[in-house]
LOKOL-859143 format. One record per residue (C-alpha): y, z, x; residue in one letter. Coordinates in nm, 4 decimals, padded with zeros to 6 digits, m for minus. Layout:
N
+----------+----------+----------+-----+
|        y |        z |        x | res |
+----------+----------+----------+-----+
|        Y |        Z |        X |   a |
...
+----------+----------+----------+-----+
END
This chain:
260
+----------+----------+----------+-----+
|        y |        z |        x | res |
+----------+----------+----------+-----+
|  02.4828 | m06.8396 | m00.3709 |   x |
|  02.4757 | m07.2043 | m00.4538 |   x |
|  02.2679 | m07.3584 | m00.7291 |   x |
|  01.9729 | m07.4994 | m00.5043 |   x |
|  01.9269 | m07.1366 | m00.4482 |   x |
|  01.6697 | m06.9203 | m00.5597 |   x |
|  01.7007 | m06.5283 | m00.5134 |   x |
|  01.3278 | m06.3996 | m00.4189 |   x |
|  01.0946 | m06.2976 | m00.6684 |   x |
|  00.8095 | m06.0480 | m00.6327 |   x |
|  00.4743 | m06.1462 | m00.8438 |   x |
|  00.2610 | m05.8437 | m00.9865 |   x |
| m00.0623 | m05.9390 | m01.1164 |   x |
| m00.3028 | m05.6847 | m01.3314 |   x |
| m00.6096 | m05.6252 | m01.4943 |   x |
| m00.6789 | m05.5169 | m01.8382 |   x |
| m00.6636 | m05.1624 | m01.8735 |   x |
| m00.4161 | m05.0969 | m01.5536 |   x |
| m00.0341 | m05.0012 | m01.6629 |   x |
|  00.2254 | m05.0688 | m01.4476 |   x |
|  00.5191 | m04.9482 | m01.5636 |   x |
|  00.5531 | m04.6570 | m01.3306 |   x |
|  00.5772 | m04.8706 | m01.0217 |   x |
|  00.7668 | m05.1773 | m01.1615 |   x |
|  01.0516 | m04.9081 | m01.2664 |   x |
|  01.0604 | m04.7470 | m00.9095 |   x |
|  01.0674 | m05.0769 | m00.8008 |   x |
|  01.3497 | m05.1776 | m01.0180 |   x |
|  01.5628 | m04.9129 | m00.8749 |   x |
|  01.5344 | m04.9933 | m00.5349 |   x |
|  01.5087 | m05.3584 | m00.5178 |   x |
|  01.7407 | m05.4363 | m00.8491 |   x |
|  01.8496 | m05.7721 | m00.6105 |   x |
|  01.4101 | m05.8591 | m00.6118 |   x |
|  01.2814 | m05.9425 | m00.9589 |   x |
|  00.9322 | m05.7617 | m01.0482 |   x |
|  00.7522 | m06.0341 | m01.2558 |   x |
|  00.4093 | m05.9414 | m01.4233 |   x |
|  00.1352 | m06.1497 | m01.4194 |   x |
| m00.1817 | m06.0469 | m01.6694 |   x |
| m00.5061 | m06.1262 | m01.5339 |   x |
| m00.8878 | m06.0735 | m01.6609 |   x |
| m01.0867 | m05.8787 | m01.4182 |   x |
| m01.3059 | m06.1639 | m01.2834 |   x |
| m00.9675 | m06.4081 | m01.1852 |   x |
| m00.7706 | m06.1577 | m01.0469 |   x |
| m00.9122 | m06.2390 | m00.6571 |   x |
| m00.8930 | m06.6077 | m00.7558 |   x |
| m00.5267 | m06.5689 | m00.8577 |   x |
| m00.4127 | m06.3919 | m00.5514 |   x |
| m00.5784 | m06.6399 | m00.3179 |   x |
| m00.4497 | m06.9372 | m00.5139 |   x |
| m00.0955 | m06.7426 | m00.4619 |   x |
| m00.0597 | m06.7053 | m00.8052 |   x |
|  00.0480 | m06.3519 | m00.7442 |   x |
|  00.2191 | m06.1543 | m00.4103 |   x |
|  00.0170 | m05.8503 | m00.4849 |   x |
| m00.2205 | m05.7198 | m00.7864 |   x |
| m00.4123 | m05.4027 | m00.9429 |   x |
| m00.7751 | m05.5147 | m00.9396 |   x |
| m01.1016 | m05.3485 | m01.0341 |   x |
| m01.3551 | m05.2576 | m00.7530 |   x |
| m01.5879 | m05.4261 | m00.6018 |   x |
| m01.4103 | m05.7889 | m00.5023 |   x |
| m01.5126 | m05.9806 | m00.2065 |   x |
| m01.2632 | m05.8737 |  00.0866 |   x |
| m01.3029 | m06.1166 |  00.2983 |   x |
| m00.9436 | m06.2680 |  00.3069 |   x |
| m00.7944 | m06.0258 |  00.0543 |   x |
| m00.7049 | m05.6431 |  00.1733 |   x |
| m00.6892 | m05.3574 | m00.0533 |   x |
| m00.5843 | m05.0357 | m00.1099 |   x |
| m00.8566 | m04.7886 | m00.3533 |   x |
| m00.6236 | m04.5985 | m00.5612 |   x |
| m00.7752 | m04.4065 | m00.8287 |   x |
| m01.1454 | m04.3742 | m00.9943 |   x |
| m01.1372 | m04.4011 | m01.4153 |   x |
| m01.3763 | m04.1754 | m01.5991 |   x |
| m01.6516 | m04.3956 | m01.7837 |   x |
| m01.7022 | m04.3459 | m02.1702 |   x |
| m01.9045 | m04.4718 | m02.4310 |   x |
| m01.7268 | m04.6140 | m02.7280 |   x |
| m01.8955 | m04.5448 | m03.1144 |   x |
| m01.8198 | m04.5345 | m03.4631 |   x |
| m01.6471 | m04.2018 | m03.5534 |   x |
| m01.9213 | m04.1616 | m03.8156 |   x |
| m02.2333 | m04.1976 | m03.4939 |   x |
| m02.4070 | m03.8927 | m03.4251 |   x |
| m02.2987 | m03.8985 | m03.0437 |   x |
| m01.9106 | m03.8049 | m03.1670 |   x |
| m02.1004 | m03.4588 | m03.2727 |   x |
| m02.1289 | m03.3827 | m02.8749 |   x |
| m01.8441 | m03.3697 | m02.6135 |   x |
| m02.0103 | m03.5898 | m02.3407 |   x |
| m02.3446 | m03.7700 | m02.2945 |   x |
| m02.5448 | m03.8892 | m02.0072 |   x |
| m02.7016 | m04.2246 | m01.9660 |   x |
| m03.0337 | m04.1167 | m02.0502 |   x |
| m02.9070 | m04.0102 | m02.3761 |   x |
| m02.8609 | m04.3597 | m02.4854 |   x |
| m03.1897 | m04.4380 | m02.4032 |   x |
| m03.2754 | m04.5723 | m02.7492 |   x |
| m02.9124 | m04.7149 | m02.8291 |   x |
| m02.8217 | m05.0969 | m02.7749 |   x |
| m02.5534 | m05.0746 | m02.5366 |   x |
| m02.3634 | m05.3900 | m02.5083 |   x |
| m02.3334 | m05.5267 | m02.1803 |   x |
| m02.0280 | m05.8017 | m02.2278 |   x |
| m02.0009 | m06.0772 | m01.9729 |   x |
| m01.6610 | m05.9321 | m01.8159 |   x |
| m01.8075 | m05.5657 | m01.7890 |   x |
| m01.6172 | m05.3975 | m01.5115 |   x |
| m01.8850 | m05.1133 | m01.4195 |   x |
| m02.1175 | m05.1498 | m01.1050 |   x |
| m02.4314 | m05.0777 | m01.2991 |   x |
| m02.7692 | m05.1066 | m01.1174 |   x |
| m02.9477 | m05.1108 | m01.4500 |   x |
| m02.7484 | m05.0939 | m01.7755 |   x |
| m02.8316 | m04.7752 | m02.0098 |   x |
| m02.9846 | m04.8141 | m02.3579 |   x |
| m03.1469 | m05.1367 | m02.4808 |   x |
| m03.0117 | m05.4994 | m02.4443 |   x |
| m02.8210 | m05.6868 | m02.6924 |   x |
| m02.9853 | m06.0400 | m02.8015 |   x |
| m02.6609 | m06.1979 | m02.6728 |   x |
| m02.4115 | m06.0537 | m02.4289 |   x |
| m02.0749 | m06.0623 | m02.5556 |   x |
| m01.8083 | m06.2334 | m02.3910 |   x |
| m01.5194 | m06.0035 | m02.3425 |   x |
| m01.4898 | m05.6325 | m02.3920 |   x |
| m01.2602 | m05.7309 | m02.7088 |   x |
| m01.5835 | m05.9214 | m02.8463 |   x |
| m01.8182 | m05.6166 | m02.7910 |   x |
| m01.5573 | m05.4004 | m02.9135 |   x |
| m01.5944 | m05.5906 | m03.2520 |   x |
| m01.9875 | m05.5398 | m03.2543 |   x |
| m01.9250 | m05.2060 | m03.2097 |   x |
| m01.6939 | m05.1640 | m03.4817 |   x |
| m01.9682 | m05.3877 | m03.6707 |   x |
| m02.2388 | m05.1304 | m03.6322 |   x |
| m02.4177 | m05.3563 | m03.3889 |   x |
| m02.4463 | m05.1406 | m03.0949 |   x |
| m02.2650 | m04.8781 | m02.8458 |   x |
| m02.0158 | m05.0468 | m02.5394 |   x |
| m01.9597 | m04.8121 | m02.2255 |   x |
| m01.6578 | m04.9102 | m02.0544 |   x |
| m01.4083 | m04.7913 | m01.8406 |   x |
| m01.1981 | m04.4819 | m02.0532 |   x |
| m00.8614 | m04.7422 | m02.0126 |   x |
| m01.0192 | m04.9952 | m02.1475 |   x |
| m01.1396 | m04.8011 | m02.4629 |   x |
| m00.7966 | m04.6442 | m02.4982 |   x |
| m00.6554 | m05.0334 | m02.4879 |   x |
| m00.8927 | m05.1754 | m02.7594 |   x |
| m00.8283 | m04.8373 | m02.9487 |   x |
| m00.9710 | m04.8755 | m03.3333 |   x |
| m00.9149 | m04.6136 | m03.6169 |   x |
| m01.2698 | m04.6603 | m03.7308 |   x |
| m01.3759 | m04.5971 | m03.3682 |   x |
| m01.3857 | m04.2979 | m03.0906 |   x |
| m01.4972 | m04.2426 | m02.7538 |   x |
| m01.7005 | m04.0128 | m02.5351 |   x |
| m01.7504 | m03.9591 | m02.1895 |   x |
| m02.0589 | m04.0511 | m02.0071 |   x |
| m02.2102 | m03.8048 | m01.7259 |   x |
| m02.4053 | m04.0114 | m01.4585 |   x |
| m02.2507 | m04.3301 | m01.5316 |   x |
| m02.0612 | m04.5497 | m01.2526 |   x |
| m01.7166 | m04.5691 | m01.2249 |   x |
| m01.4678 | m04.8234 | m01.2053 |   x |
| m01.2435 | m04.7779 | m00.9165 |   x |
| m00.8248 | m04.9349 | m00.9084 |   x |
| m00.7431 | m05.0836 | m00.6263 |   x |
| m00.3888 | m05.2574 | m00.5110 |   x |
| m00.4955 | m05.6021 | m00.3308 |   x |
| m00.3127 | m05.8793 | m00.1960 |   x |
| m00.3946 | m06.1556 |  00.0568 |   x |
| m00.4725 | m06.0425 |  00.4238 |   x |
| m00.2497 | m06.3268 |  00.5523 |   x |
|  00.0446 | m06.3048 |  00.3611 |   x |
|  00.1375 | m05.9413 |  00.3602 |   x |
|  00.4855 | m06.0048 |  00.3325 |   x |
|  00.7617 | m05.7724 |  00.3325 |   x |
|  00.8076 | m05.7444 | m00.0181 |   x |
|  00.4229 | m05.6542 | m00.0163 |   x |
|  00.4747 | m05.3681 |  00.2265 |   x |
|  00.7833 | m05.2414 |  00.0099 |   x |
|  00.5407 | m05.2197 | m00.2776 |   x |
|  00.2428 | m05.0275 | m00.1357 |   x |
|  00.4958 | m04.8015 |  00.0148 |   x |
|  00.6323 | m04.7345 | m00.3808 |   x |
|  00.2221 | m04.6936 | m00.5095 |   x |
|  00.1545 | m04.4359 | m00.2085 |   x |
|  00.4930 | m04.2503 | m00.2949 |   x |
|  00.6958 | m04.3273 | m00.0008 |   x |
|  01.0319 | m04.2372 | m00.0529 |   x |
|  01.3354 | m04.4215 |  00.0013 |   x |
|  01.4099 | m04.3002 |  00.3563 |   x |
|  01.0727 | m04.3609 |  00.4844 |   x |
|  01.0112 | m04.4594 |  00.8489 |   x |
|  00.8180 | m04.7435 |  00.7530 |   x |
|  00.9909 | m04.8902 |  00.4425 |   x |
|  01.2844 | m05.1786 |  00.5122 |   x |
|  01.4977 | m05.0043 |  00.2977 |   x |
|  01.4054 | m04.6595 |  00.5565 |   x |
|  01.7834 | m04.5677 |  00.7351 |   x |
|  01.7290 | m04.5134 |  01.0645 |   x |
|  01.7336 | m04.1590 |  01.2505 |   x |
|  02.0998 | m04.0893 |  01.4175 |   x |
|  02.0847 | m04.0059 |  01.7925 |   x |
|  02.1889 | m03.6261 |  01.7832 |   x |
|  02.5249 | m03.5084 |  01.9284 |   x |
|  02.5274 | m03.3196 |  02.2517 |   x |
|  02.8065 | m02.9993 |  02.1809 |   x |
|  03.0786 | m02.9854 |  02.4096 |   x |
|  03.1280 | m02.6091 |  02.5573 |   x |
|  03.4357 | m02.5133 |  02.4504 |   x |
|  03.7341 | m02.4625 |  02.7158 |   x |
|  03.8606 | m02.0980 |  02.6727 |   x |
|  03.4416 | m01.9894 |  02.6892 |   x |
|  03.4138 | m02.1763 |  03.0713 |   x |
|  03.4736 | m01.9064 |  03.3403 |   x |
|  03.8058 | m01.9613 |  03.5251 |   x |
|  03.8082 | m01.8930 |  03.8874 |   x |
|  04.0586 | m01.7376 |  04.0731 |   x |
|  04.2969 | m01.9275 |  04.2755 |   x |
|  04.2810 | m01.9403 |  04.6286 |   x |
|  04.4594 | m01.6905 |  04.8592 |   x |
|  04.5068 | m01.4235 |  04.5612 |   x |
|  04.2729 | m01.1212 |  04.4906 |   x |
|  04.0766 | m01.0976 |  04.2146 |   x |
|  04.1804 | m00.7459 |  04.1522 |   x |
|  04.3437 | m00.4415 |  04.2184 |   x |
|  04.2146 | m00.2412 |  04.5093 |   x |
|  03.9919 |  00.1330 |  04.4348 |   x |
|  04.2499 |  00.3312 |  04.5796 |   x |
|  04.5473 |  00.1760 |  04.3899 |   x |
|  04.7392 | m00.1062 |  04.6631 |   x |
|  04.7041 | m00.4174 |  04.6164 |   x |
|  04.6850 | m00.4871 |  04.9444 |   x |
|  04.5574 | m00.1278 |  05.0961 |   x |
|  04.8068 |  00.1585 |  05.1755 |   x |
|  05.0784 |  00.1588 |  05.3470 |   x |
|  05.1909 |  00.2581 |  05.6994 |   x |
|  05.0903 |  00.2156 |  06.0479 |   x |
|  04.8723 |  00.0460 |  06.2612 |   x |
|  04.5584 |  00.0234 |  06.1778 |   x |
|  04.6208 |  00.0997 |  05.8124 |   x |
|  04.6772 |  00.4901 |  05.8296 |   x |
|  04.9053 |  00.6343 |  05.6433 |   x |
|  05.1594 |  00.8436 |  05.7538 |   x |
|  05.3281 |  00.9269 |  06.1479 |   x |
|  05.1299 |  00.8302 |  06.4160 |   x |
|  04.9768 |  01.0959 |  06.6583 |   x |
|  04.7530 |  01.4073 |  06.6243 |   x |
|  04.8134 |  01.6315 |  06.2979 |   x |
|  05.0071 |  01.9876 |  06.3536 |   x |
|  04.8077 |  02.3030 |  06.3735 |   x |
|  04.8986 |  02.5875 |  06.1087 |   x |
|  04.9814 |  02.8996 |  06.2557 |   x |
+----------+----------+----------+-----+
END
């Protein structure tokens, strides 16, 4: 390789929340030759990022517009809502929506959840960024459901987490652009839908060998017998019938003697 060269790269971009490191190590022992480089993303720039080309491929959060961008839904989270450990929700095990009825429930600008009307009641402001809303919380200023990732990523001491019956959930989803699914893309859906190396439809797949017809073997073929020589002995023990006369009597010719 000479220095103008470049050895092909393969661009991962992800939200907050998704970890990678499963796939990027599969894909680090099959493609050692391809670099895997990571690209961190917010939720609302991920589908901005892979159509700019900023990325070959990404782990997004559901819904994004898919007109030029394909996608594969991988996995649903379960939704929690995130408290102080001292709140009298971390009494129960799980609450519904309609349980935070009379909560503020912060609704920050970059919430991932397709709500069609937020639980509890509004903040004055909506915070930013989950991170900001986290603080609040922590602050004693209200309650933040999120995605159970995302409340595992901005974990706290002082806070805890429960889930939330009845709530949406945020969905995964592996995107990249419909026109450029290159492939390095198609090597790495086939790692995230657990193709293995041999498969038919990975590049790195070895193709089926044409199967060997077996030759009969020589001393099983029949062997027939040569021309002008019998195949056997004859029933009444000549080879070639008894011997004598014409005819093929036995014995002297002419009628047999009486006894007297």
């Amino acid at each position: 390789m000479t220095g103008s060269e470049i050895p092909p790269s393969f661009r991962l971009a992800y939200v907050p929340g998704v970890t990678p490191t499963k796939w990027v190590r599969i894909w680090n022992e099959r493609l050692p030759e391809t670099p895997l480089t990571l690209v961190a993303v917010t939720a609302a720039e991920a589908s901005d990022v892979l159509r700019g080309g900023g990325a070959d491929a990404g782990f997004v959060r559901l819904p994004i517009d898919r007109t030029d961008l394909s996608a594969i839904p991988l996995y649903a989270e379960t939704t929690v809502v995130v408290i102080p450990k001292d709140h009298i929700v971390a009494a129960v095990d799980e609450v519904s929506a309609e349980d935070l009825a009379d909560e503020i429930v912060l609704h920050p600008l970059d919430d991932t959840l397709d709500w069609e009307r937020p639980p509890g009641r509004p903040a004055n402001e909506r915070p930013a960024t989950t991170a900001d809303a986290i603080e609040l919380v922590a602050a004693g200023v209200g309650l933040l459901v999120v995605p159970q990732s995302l409340a595992r990523l901005h974990h706290r001491k002082d806070l805890t987490y429960r889930p939330v019956i009845g709530a949406p959930e945020s969905r995964v989803a592996l995107s990249w652009p419909e026109d450029a699914t290159t492939d390095m893309v198609e090597d790495f859906i086939g790692i995230v839908r657990g193709r293995t190396v041999n498969s038919s439809r990975g590049r790195t797949a070895t193709p089926p060998q044409p199967k060997q017809r077996k030759r009969p073997d020589a001393g099983d073929a029949r062997r027939k017998p040569a021309a002008g020589k019998s195949g056997g002995k004859s029933p009444r023990g000549g080879a070639g019938g008894p011997k004598g006369g014409k005819g093929g009597k036995g014995g002297k010719g002419g009628k047999p003697r009486r006894r007297s």
